[in-house]
C-alpha positions, 0 to 999 in steps of 0.5 A, a space after each residue: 257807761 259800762 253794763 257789767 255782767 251779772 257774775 263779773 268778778 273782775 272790773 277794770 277802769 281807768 285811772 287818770 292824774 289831777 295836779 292838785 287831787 291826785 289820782 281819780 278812777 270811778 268805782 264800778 256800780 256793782 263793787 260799790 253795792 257789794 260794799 253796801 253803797 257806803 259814803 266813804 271807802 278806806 283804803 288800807 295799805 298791808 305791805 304790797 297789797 291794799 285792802 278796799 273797806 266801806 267805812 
């Protein structure tokens, strides 16, 4: 499991292809915390970019 560092902002992670689920990627600990640990994230799509909101 990755250790990020304390002041990271950036964090890659690697995206794989489900044939019945779509796409798959595990969220970074410290992306969810800055989130609040929410139970469910949305993503929202503004023209070419994507928002990340804790919902």
């Amino acid at each position: 499991m990755p250790k990020w560092k304390k002041d990271e902002t950036e964090f890659p992670v690697h995206v794989t292809k489900h044939k019945t689920r779509g796409y798959q990627a595990y969220v970074p600990k410290p992306v969810m915390e800055a989130l609040g640990d929410p139970d469910f994230v949305k993503f929202v799509l503004k023209g070419k970019k994507v928002e990340v909101k804790a919902d």
